[in-house]
DONU-348838 format. One record per residue (C-alpha): x, y, z; residue number from 1; residue in one letter. Coordinates in Angstrom, 1 decimal, always signed. Example, Ala and Ser with C-alpha at 12.3 -4.5 7.8 and 13.67 -1.06 7.14 Angstrom:
SITE;+12.3;-4.5;+7.8;1;A
SITE;+13.7;-1.1;+7.1;2;S
This chain:
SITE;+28.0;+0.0;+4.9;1;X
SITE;+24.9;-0.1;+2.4;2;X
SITE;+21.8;-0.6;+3.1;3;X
SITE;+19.3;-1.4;+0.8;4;X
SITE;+15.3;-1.0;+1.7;5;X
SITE;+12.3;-1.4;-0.7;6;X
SITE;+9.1;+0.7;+0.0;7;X
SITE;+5.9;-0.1;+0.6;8;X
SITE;+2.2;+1.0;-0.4;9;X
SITE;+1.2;+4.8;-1.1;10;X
SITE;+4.8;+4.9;-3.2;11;X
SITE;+3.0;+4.0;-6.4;12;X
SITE;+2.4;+6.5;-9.1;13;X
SITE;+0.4;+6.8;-12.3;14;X
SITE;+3.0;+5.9;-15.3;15;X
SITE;+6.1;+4.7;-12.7;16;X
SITE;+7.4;+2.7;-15.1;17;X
SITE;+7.0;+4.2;-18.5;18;X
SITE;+10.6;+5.7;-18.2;19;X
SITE;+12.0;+2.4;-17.4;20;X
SITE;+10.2;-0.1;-20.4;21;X
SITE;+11.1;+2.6;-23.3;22;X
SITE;+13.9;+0.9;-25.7;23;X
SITE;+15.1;-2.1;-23.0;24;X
SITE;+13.8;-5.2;-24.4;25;X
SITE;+15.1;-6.8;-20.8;26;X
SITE;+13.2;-4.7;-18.8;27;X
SITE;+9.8;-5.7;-20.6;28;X
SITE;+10.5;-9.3;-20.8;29;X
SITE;+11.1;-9.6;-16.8;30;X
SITE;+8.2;-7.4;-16.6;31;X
SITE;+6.2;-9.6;-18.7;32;X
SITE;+7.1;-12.6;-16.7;33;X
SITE;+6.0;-10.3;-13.1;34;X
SITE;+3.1;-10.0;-15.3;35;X
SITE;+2.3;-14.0;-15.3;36;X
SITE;+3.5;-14.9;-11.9;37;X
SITE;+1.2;-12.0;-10.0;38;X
SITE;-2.1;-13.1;-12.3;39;X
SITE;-2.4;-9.1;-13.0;40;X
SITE;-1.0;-6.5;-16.3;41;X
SITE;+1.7;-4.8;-14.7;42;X
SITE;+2.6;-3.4;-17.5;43;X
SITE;-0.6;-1.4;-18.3;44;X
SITE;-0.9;-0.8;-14.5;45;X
SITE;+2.7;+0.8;-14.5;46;X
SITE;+2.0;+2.9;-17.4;47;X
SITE;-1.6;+3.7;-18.1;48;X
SITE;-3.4;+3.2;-14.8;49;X
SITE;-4.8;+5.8;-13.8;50;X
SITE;-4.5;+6.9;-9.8;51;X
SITE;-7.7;+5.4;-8.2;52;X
SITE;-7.1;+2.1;-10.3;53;X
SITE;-3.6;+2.2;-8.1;54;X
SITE;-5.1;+2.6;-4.8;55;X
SITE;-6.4;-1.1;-5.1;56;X
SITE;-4.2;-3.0;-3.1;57;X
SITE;-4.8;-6.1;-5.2;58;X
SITE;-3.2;-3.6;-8.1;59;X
SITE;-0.8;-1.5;-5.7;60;X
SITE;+1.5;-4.2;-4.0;61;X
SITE;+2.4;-6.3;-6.7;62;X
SITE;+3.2;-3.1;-9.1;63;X
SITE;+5.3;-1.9;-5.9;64;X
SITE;+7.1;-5.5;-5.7;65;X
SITE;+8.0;-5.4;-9.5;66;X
SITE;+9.0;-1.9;-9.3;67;X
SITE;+11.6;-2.5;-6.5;68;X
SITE;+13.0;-5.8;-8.1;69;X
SITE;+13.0;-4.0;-11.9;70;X
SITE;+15.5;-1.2;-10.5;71;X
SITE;+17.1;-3.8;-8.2;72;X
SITE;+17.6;-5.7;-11.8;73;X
SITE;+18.5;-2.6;-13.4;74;X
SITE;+21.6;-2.0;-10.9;75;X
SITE;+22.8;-5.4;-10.9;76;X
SITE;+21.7;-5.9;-7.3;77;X
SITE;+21.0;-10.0;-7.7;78;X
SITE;+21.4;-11.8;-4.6;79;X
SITE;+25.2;-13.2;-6.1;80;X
SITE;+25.8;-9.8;-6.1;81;X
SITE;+24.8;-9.3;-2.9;82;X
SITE;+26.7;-12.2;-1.3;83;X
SITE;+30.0;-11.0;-2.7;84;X
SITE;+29.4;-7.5;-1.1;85;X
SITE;+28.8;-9.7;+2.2;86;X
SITE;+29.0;-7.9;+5.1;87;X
SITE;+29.0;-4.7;+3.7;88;X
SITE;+25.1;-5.0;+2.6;89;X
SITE;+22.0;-5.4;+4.5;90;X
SITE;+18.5;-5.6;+3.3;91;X
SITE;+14.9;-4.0;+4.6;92;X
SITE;+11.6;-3.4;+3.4;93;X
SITE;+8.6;-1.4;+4.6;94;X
SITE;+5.6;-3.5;+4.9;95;X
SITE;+5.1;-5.4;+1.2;96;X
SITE;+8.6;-4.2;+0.8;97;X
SITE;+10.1;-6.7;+3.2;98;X
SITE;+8.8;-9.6;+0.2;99;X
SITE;+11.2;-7.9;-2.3;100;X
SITE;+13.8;-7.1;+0.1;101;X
SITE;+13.8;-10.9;+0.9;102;X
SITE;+14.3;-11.5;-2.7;103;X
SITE;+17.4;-9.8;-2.9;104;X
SITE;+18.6;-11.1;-0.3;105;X
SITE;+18.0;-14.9;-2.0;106;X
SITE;+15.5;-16.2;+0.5;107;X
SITE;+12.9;-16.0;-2.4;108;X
SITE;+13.1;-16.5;-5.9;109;X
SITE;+11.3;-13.3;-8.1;110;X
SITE;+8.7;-15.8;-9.2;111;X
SITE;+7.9;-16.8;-5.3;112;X
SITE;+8.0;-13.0;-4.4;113;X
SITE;+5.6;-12.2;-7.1;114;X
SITE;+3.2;-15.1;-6.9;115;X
SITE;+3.1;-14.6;-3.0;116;X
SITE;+2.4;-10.7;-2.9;117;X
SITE;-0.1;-11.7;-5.6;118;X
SITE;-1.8;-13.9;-3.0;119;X
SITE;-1.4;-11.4;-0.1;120;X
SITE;-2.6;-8.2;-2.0;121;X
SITE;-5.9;-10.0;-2.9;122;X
SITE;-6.5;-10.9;+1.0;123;X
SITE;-5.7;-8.0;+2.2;124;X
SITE;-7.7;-6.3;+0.0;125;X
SITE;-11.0;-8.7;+0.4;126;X
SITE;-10.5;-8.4;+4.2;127;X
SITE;-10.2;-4.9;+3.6;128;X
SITE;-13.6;-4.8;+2.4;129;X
SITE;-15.3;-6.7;+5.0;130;X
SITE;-16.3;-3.8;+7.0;131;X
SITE;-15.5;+0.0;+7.4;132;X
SITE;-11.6;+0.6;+8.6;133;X
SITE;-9.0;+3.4;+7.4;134;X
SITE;-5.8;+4.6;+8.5;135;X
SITE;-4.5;+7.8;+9.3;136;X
SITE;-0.8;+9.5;+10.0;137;X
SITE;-0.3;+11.3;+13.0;138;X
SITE;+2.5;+13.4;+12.6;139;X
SITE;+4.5;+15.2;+15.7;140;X
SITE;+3.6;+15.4;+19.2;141;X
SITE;+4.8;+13.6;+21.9;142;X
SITE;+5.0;+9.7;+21.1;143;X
SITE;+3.5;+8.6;+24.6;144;X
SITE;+0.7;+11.3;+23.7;145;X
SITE;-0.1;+10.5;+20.6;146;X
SITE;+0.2;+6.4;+21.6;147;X
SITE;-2.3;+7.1;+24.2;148;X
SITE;-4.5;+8.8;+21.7;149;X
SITE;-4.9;+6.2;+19.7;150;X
SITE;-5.3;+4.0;+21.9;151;X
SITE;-8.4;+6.3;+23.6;152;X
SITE;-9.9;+5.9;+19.7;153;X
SITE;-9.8;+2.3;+19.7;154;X
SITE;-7.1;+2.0;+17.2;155;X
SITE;-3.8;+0.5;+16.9;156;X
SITE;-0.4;+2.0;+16.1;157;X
SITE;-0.2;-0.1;+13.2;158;X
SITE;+3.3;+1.8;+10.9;159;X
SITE;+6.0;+3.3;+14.2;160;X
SITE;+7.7;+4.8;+11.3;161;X
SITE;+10.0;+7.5;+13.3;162;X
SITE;+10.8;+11.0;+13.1;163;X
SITE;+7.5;+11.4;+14.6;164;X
SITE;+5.3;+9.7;+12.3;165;X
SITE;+2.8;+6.8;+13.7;166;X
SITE;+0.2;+5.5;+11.5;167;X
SITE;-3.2;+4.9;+13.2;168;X
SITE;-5.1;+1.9;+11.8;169;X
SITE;-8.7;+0.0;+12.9;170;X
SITE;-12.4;+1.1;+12.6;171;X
SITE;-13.2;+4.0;+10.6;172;X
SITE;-14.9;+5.4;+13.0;173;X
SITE;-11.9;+5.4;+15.4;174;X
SITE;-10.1;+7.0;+12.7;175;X
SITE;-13.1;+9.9;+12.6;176;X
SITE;-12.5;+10.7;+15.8;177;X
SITE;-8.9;+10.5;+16.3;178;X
SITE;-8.7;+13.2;+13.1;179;X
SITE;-11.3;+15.4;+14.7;180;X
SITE;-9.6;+15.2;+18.1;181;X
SITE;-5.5;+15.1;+16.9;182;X
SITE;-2.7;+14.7;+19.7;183;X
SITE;-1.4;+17.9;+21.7;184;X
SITE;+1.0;+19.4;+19.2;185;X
SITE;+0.7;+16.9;+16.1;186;X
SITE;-2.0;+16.5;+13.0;187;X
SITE;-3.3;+13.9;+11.3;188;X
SITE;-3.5;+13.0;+8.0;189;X
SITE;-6.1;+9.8;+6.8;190;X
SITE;-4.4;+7.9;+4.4;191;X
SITE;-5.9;+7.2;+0.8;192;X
SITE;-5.9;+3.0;+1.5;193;X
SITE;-8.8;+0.3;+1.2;194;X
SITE;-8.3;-0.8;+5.0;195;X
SITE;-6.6;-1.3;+8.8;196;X
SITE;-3.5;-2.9;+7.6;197;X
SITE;-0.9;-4.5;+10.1;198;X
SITE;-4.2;-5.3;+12.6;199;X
SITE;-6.4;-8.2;+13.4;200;X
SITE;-8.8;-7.1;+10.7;201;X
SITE;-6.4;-8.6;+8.5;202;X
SITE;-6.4;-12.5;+10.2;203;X
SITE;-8.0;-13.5;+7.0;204;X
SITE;-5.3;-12.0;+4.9;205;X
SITE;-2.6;-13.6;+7.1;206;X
SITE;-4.2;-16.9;+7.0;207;X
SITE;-4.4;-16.8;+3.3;208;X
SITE;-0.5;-16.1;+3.2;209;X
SITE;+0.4;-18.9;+5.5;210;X
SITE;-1.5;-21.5;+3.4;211;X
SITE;+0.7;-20.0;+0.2;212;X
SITE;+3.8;-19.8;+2.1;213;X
SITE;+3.4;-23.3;+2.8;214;X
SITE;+4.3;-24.5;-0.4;215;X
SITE;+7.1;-21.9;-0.8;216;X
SITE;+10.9;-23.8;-0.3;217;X
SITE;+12.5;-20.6;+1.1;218;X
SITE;+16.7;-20.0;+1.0;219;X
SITE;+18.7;-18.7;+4.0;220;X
SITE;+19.6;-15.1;+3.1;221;X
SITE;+23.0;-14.4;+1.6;222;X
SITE;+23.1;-10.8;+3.8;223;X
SITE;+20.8;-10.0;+6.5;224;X
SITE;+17.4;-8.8;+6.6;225;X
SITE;+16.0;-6.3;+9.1;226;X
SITE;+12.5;-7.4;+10.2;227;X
SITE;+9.6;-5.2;+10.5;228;X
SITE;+8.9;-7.1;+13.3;229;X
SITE;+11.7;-5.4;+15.7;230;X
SITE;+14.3;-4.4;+13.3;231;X
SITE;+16.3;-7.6;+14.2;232;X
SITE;+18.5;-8.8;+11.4;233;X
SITE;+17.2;-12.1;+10.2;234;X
SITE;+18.9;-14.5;+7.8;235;X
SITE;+17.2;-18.0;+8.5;236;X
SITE;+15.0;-18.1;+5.2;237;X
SITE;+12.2;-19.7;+7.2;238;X
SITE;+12.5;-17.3;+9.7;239;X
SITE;+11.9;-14.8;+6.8;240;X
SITE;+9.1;-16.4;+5.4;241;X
SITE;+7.2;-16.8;+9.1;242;X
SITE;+8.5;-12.7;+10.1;243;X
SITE;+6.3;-11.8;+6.9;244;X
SITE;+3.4;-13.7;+7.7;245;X
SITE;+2.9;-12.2;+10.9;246;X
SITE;+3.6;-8.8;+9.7;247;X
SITE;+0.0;-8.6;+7.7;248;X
SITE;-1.4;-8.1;+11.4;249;X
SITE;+1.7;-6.8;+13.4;250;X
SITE;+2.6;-3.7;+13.5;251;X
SITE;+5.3;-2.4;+10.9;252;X
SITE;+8.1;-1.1;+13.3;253;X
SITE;+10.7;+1.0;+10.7;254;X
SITE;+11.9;+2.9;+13.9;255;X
SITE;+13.9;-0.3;+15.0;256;X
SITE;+14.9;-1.0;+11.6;257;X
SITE;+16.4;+2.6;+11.3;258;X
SITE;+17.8;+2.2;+14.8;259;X
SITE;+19.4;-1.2;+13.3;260;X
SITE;+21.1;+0.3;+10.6;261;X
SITE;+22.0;+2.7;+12.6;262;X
SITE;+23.9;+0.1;+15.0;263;X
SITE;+25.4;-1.5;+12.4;264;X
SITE;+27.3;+1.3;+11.1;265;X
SITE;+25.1;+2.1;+8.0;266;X
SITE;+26.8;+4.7;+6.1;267;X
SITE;+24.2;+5.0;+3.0;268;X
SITE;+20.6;+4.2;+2.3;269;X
SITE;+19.8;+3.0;-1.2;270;X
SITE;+15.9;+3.3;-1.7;271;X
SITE;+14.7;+1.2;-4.9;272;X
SITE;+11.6;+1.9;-7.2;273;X
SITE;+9.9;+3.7;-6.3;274;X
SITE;+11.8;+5.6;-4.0;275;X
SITE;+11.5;+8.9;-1.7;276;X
SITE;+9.3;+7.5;+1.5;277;X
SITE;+12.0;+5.5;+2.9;278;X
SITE;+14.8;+8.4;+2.1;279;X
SITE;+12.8;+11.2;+3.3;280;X
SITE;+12.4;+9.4;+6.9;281;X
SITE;+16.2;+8.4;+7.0;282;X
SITE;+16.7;+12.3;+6.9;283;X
SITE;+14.7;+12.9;+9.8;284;X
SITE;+15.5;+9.6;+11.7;285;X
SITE;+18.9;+8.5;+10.6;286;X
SITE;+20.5;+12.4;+10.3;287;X
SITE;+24.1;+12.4;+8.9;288;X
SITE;+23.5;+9.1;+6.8;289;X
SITE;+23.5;+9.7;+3.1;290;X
SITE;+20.5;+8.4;+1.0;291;X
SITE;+19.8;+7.6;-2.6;292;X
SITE;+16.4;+7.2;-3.8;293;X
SITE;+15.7;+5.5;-7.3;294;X
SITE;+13.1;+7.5;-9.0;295;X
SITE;+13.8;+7.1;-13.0;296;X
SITE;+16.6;+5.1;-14.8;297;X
SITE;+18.4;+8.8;-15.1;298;X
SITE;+19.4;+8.3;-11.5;299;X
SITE;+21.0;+4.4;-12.6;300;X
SITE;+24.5;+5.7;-13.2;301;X
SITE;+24.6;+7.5;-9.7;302;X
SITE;+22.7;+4.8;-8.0;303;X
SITE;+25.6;+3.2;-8.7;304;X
SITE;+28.6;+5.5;-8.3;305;X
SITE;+26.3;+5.9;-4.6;306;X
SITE;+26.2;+1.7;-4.1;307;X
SITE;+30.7;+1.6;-4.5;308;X
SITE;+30.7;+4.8;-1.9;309;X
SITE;+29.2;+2.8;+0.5;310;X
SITE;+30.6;-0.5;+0.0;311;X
SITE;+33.9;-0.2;-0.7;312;X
C-alpha cells in the first residue's frame, strides 16, 4: 500500500523549480495558471527568489502547494488515477500540505487549492505580524518532559511530529526561554518562520479561511485522507474542507498520521515536491517502510518504478 503525503512550510528552496520548467511547455503553462489562481509569480518565486523572500508565508505556502501538485502532475498522480488505484492509496499532508493532499485526492479542484492557500498564507501571515510569536523544535528527550516544558513556557505543542520532534509555538518570549532552558536530554532549535502557527494567534487566519471555504463546493475524496487533526482517515469532502480550517489553530498531529499508515499496512511513502521532511521522519517513526522523496524531475522515472512496487 502507497501512501502519498505533501509537505509543508520550511521545505521550500531558492530555485525549486528551475529543474522542472526547463524544455516542458506543460509544466509552465499549469504553472502559469497556479500563477493566476494564488494572485502571486510562482514562477519567479520558484526560480529567482532569493531565501528570505521565501520565508514569507504569503510567498512560502502557495509555492509549496504548486510544487506538490506540479510533481503530482508530473507522475500522473490525478485524482482518476488515484480512484483506480483505490484501496491501495491513501493521501496526507503536513500542515499546508493537507490542501494539496486534498486535491489529489478530488475533494478540491487545483484552482480551489490554489485560490484557498492564497487566502490562508496571507492571514496567517498578517496575523503573524500582529505581535511578537516564533516557533521552535525541540528535539529528543522524554515526550512528557519536554510536553511539560512547554507548557512551563507558556507555549503550545503546536507540530507532534514523532521520532522525537515537537514543535513549540506562542509568544516569543516563551520561545526565549524554553531555548535558554531546553528539556532534560533534548535541544531546541527556533525555526526560521513569521509566527505561532497551529495556535490561537492564528483565529484571524482561521476565520479568514472559513469565510473562503464557504464558497468552495468540495467533492468526497476518491481515497482517503489522513487528517492532521488525529490521523483519522477522512473521505467526506466537507469533512475535509472543515479538518483544514481548524488545523490553522490546532495542532498538526503527523505522529497519528504515521501511526495511521502504519495501521493500514503502508508499505511505501511517496513524498512530492519538495520532498525529504516527510521521508526523513518516516525513517525514524515508520522504520522498515520504504520512502521516496521527489526532489528533481531526475527522480520521475523511479518515482514511478517506486509508486507500481507499492501498489501492485
Amino acid at each position: 500500500m502507497l501512501a502519498i503525503v505533501c509537505p509543508g512550510q520550511g521545505s521550500q528552496t531558492p530555485g525549486v523549480l528551475t529543474p522542472w520548467l526547463e524544455n516542458d511547455d506543460a509544466a509552465s503553462a499549469r504553472l502559469a495558471d497556479y500563477s493566476e489562481y494564488a494572485g502571486t509569480d510562482l514562477r519567479a518565486h520558484g526560480t529567482t527568489s532569493d531565501e528570505e523572500t521565501l520565508r514569507n508565508t504569503a510567498v512560502a505556502q502557495p509555492l509549496i502547494v504548486a510544487c506538490s501538485l506540479l510533481s503530482a502532475h508530473a507522475l500522473g498522480l490525478t485524482p482518476e488515477r488515484l480512484a483506480e488505484l483505490g484501496e491501495k492509496v491513501l493521501v496526507s499532508g503536513h500542515s499546508v500540505g493537507e490542501i494539496p493532499a486534498a486535491a489529489l485526492a478530488g475533494a478540491l479542484t487545483d484552482q480551489q487549492a490554489l485560490e484557498l492557500i492564497a487566502v490562508r498564507a496571507a492571514a496567517m501571515a498578517e496575523a503573524a505580524a500582529a505581535e511578537p510569536t516564533g516557533m521552535a523544535a525541540v528535539l529528543g528527550g522524554a515526550e512528557d518532559e519536554v510536553l511539560h516544558a512547554i507548557d512551563a513556557a507558556g507555549l503550545t505543542p503546536a507540530n507532534i511530529n514523532g521520532a522525537g520532534q515537537i514543535v513549540a509555538a506562542g509568544a516569543q518570549t516563551g520561545i526565549d526561554q524554553l531555548c535558554a532552558n531546553p528539556p532534560a536530554r533534548a535541544r531546541t532549535i527556533p525555526l526560521k518562520v513569521a509566527g505561532a502557527f497551529h495556535t490561537h494567534y492564528m483565529a484571524p487566519a482561521q476565520q479568514a479561511l472559513a469565510a473562503a471555504s464557504a464558497a468552495s463546493h468540495t467533492a468526497d475524496a476518491a481515497v482517503p485522507l489522513l487528517s492532521n487533526r488525529d490521523g483519522a482517515a477522512v473521505r467526506s469532502g466537507s469533512e475535509i474542507m472543515d479538518r483544514i480550517v481548524d488545523q490553522v489553530t490546532r495542532p498538526v498531529c503527523w505522529d497519528a498520521c504515521m501511526d495511521s499508515m502504519r495501521a493500514a499496512g503502508v508499505t511505501g511513502i511517496l513524498e512530492l515536491l519538495p520532498g525529504g521532511t516527510l521521508t526523513g521522519l518516516a525513517k525514524r517513526g515508520l522504520k522498515g517502510t520504504k520512502t521516496f522523496a521527489v526532489k528533481s524531475p531526475e527522480d520521475l522515472s523511479a518515482a514511478a518504478d517506486f509508486i507500481a512496487e507499492h501498489t501492485a
